[in-house]
C-alpha positions in Angstrom: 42.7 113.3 187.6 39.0 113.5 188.4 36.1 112.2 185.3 35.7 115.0 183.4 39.8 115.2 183.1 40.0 111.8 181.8 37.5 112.0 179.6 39.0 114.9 177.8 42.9 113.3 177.8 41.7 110.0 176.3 39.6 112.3 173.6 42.8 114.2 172.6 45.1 111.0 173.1 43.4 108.3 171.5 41.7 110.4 169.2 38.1 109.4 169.9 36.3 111.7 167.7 36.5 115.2 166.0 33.8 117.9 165.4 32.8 116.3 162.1 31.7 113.0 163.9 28.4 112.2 165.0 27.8 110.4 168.0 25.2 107.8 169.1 25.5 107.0 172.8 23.8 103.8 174.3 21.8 104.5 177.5 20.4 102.3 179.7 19.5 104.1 182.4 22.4 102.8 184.9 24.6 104.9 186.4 27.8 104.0 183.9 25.6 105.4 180.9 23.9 108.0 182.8 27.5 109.7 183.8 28.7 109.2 180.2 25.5 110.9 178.8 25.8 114.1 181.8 29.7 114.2 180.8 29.2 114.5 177.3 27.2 117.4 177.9 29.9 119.0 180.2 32.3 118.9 177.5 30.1 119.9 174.9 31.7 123.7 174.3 35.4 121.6 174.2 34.4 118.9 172.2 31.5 119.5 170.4 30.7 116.7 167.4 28.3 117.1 164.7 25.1 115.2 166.4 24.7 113.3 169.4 21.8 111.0 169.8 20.3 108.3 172.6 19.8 104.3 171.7 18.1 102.5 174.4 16.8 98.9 174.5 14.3 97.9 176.6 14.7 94.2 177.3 11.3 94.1 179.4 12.5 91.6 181.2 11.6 93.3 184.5 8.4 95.5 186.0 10.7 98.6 186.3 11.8 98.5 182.7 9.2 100.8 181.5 10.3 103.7 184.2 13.8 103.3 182.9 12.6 103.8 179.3 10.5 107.2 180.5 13.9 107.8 182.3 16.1 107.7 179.3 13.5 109.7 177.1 13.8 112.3 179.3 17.4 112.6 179.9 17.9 112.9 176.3 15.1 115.3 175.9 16.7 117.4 178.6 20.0 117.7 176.4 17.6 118.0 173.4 19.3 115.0 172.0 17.5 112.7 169.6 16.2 109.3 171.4 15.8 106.1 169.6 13.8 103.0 171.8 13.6 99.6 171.2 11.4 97.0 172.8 13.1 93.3 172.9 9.3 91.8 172.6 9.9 88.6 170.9 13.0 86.5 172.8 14.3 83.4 171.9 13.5 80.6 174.0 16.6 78.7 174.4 20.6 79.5 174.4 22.4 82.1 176.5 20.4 84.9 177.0 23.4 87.4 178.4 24.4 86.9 174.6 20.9 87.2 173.1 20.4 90.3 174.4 23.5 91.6 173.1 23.0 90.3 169.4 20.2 92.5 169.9 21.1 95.9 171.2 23.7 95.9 169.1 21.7 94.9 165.6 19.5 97.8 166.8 22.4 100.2 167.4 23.5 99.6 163.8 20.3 100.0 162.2 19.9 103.6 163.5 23.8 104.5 162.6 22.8 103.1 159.2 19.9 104.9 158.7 20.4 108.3 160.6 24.2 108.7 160.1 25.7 108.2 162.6 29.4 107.7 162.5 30.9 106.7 166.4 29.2 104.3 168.8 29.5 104.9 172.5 29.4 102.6 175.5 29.9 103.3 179.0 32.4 100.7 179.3 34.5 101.2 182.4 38.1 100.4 184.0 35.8 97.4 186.5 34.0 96.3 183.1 38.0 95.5 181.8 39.1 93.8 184.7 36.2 91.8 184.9 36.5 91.2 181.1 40.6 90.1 181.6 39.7 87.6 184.7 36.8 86.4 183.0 38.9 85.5 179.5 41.7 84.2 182.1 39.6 81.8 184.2 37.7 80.6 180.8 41.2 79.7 178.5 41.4 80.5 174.9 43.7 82.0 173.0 46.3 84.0 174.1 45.1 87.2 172.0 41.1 87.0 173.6 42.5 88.3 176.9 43.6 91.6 175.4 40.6 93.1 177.2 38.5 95.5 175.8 39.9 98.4 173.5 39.0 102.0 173.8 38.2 102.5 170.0 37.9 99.9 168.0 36.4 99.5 164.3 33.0 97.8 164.2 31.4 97.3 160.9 31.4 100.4 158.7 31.6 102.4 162.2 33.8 103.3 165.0 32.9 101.7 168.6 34.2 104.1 171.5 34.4 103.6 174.9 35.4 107.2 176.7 35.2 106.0 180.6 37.4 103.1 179.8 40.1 104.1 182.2 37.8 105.5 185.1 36.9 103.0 188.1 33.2 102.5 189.1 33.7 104.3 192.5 34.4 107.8 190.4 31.3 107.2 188.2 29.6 106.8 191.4 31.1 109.8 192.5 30.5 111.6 190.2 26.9 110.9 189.7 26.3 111.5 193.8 28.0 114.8 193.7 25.5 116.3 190.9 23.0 114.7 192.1 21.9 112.5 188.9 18.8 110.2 189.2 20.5 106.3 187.5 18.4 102.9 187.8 19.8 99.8 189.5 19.5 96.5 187.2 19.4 93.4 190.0 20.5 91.2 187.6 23.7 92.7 187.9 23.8 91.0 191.9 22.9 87.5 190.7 25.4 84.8 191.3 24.5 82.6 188.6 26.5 85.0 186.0 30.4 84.7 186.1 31.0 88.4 185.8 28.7 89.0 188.6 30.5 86.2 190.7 34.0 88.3 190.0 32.8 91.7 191.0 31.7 90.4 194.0 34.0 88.0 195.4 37.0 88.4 193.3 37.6 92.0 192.7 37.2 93.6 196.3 39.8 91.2 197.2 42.3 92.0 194.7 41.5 95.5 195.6 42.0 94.8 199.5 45.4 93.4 198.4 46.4 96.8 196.4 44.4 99.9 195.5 45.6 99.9 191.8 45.0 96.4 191.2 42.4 97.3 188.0 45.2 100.0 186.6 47.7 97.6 186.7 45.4 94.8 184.8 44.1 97.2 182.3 48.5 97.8 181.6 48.3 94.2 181.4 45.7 94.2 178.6 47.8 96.6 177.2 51.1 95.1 177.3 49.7 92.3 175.5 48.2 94.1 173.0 51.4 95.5 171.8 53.3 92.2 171.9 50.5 90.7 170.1 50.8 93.2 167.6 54.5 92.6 167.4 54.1 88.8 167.3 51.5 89.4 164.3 54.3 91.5 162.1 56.5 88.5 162.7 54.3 85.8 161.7 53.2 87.7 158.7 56.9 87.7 157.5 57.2 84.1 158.5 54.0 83.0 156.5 55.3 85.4 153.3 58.3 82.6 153.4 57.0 79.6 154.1 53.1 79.5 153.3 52.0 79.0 150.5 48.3 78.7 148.9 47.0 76.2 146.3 44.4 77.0 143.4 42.2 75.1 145.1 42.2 77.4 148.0 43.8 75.2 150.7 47.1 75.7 152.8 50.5 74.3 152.2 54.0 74.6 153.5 57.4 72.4 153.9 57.1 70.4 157.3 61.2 70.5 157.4 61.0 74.3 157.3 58.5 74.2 159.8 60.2 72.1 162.1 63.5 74.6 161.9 61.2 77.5 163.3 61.3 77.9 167.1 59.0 76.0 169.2 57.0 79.1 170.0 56.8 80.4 166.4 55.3 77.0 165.6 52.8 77.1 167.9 51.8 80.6 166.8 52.0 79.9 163.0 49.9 77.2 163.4 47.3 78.9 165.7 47.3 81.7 163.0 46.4 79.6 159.5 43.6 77.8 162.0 41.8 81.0 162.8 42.6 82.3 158.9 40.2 79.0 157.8 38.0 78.8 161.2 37.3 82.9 160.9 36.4 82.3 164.8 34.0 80.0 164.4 32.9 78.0 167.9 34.3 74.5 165.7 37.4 75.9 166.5 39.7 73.6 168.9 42.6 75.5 170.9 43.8 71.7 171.7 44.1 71.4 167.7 47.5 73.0 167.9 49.0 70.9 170.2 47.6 67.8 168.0 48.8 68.7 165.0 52.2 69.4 166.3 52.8 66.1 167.9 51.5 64.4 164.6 54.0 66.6 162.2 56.8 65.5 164.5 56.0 62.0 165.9 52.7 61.0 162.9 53.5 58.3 160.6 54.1 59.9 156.9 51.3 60.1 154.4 48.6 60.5 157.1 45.6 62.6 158.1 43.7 64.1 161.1 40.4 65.3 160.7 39.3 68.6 162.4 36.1 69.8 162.5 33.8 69.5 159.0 35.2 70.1 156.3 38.7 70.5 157.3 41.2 68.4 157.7 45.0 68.1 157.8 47.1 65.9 155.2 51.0 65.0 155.2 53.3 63.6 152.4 56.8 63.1 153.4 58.0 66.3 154.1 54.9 68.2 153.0 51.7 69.5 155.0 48.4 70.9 154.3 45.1 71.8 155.6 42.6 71.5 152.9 38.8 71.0 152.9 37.6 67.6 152.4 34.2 65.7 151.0 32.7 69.3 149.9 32.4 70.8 146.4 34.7 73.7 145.1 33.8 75.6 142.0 36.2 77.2 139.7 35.1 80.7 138.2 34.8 80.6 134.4 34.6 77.2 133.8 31.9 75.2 132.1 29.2 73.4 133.7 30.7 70.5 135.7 34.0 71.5 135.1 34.7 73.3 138.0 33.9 70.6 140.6 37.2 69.2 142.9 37.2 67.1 145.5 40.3 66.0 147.8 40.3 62.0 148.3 40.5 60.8 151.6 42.9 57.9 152.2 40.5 55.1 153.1 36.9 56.4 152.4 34.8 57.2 149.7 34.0 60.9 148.6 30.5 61.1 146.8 31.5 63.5 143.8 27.7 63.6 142.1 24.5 61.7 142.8 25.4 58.6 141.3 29.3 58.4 141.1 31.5 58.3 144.2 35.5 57.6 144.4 37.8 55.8 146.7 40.9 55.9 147.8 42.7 52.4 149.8 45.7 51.7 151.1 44.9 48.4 150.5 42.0 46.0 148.7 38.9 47.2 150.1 36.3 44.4 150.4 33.7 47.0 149.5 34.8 46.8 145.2 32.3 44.9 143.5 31.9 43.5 140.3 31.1 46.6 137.9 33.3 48.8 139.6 36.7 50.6 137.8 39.9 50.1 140.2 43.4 50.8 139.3 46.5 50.5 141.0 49.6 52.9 141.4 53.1 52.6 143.7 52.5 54.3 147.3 56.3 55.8 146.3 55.1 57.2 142.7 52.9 59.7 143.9 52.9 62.6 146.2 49.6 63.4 148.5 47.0 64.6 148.5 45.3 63.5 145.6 42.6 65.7 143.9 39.7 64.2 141.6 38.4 67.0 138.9 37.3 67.1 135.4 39.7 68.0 132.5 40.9 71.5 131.9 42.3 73.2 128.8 46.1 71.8 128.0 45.6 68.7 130.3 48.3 66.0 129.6 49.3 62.5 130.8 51.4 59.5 130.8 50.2 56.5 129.5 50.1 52.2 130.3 51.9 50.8 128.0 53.9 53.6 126.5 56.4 56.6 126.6 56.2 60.5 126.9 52.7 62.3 127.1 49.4 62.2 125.7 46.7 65.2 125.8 43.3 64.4 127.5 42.1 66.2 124.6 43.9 64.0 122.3 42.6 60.2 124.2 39.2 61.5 124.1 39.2 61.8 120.1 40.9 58.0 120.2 38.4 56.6 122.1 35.4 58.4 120.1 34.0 59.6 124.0 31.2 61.6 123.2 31.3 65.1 124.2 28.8 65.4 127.2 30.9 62.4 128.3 34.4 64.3 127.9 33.1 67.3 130.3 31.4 64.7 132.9 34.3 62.3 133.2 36.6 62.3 136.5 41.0 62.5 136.4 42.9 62.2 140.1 45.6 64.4 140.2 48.8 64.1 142.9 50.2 67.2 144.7 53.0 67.4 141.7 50.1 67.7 139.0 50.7 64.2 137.5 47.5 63.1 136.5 47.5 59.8 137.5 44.6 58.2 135.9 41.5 59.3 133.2 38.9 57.2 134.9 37.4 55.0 132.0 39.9 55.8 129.3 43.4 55.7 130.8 46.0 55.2 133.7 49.1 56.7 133.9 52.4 54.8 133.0 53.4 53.5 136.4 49.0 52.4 137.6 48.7 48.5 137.6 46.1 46.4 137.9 47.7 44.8 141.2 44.9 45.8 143.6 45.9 43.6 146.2 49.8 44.6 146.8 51.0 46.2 149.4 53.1 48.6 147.8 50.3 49.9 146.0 47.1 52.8 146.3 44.2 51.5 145.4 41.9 53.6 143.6 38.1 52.9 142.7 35.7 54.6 140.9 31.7 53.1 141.6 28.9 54.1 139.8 25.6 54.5 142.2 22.0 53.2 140.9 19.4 55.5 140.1 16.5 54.5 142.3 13.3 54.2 140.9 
């Protein structure tokens, strides 16, 4: 099957676009974009979309950048396609500049979809540019699912990103380009060492070529075998995380470490790695070696402890419960009042500053930091469950009391104590994971709190009051 052939069956099979798409192809000027731009035109009468236009960037990074621009202008205007140019003037001193350069060709490739309609982004993305891709994610780690390679189509944004020459090898572009005699430009930053890719195509890739001919078919099947699996594994976890997972009001994650711990091994592992991505959405904070952490700490950590993750999140267990929450950072409740919506998770043995001149503790022990002036109460470590959540009081809020039985509304000590009513909205109640609040900080404790600060058997909490300055 020579270019033009698999162009057209990966058009018809994969469904890359229909005649009521338009089309913005990104040119450099190299001979992968160059084909791709000559091969469109070939199958123009076949496949014929609404529009096709040119994006090109020109990084000016070089002396023969400018020719290149004059190159792609031409091209296009040969084909009477639209061309759309940008000049990459103002760089960035610092930080990766392979990924600099990206950020921008690609925020200028959106900005022309966006404003002159276009629907499909193509790149001349070829079957070398995936195995390069595969041995790059390979050698560097990660996650299982980054070595999927690079995908044919693929949504990006509000668009649809395409890549038709996916499954042909750079010797057949080349081929392709020689036998119709096509004038191309030769980027040299594409020989230098000092770039991983580069050092792969190179070194690594004529070798595995050496050792058999379809070595880049058969890793582009791998790519795709693991897409599929990973697309399997994905409808299993979902159906795992519909039984066991469950989310709080406050947003965080919760499940039943017993349940957990009946799953296989493997399903752990990538039921965890799931609700980490869900909170990290990819960010670079994200750990792979957090998985393995966590799991030795759900089956060998001591109960009622914590491990903290990158800011804000953290990971909490009770006796047979777990939950990765967000700690030390405000969470606002739509629809209520001012100051009402505020909640903050305590962490056991720290203080979380809850305004600008109140902050609350939580001890498993007498803290030497409680001074004179401060509020501490007491409560049995076996009388609560974990985590504990300071907020303000919301509609239908009820507690035991010291010194007496059944249940009294907040509402209800409030009028007792004749606390004014800025003071009823402002004022701070710790709640446990059953929803017991456990004490009214400055009116009331719950019927089990004590004022034992210094036993073992007991939680210490404290509530400290921060001068103004000035």
């Amino acid at each position: 099957m020579n270019l033009i052939e698999s162009i057209e069956n990966n058009i018809v099979k994969n469904h890359l676009w229909t005649k009521d798409d338009s089309l913005l192809l990104a040119v450099s000027g190299g001979v992968d974009s160059v084909v791709l731009l000559y091969a469109l035109g070939e199958l123009a009468d076949r496949f014929q979309p609404a529009k096709i236009g040119v994006a090109h960037v020109n990084h000016m990074t070089r002396p023969g950048t400018q020719a290149e621009e004059a190159g792609v202008r031409q091209m296009a205007n040969s084909f009477n396609y639209p061309v759309y140019v940008k000049r990459w003037q103002d760089k960035p001193g610092k930080g990766n500049f392979e990924d600099q350069a990206r950020t921008f060709r690609y925020k200028f490739f959106r900005q022309v979809m966006e404003s002159e309609g276009y629907s499909h982004l193509l790149t001349a993305h070829h079957l070398d540019d995936q195995a390069e891709t595969i041995l790059m994610k390979l050698v560097r780690g990660g996650l299982l699912e980054d070595k999927q390679g690079i995908l044919m189509k693929r949504k990006w944004a509000d668009f649809d990103l395409v890549r038709p020459l996916l499954e042909t090898s750079k010797a057949e572009i080349y081929r392709y380009a020689q036998d119709r005699g096509l004038t191309y430009f030769e980027d040299e930053s594409n020989q230098r060492p000092s770039y991983l890719r580069n050092r792969l195509r190179q070194r690594v890739l004529p070798q595995l070529k050496q050792e058999n001919d379809q070595a880049l078919t058969h890793l582009a099947e791998f790519a795709k075998d693991l897409r599929d699996l990973t697309q399997l594994a994905q409808e299993t976890l979902d159906r795992v995380k519909a039984d066991l997972v469950d989310d709080t009001e406050e947003g965080d994650v919760t499940f039943s470490i017993p349940a957990f711990l009946d799953l296989q091994p493997a399903l752990q592992r990538f039921l965890l790695q799931d609700l980490l991505k869900e909170v990290f959405h990819q960010s670079k904070s994200f750990k792979k070696d957090y998985i393995d952490l966590i799991l030795n700490w759900l089956r060998e950590g001591k109960v009622n402890s914590s491990l903290d993750l990158a800011r804000p999140w953290q990971v909490y267990k009770t006796y047979d419960q777990f939950y990765l929450r967000r700690v030390g950072q405000e969470k606002t409740q739509s629809g209520s009042k001012k100051g009402q919506g505020q909640t903050y998770y305590l962490t056991l043995n720290q203080w979380i500053q809850v305004s600008p001149n109140e902050k609350i503790g939580f001890f498993e022990a007498y803290h030497p930091a409680i001074e004179k002036g401060d509020l501490a109460l007491a409560i049995p470590k076996t009388s609560l469950q974990l985590p504990i959540l300071a907020r303000h009081r919301k509609a239908g809020d009820k507690m035991t009391y010291r010194g007496g039985e059944g249940h009294k509304k907040i509402k209800d000590i409030f009028i007792n104590q004749k606390a004014p009513s800025l003071d009823r909205d402002q004022a701070w109640l710790l709640e446990d994971a059953r929803g017991q609040i456990l004490w009214l900080i400055g009116y009331q404790g719950c019927q089990l709190s004590n004022d034992a600060i210094t036993d073992k058997i007991n939680y210490i909490f404290v509530y400290k009051q921060i001068p103004t300055e000035g």
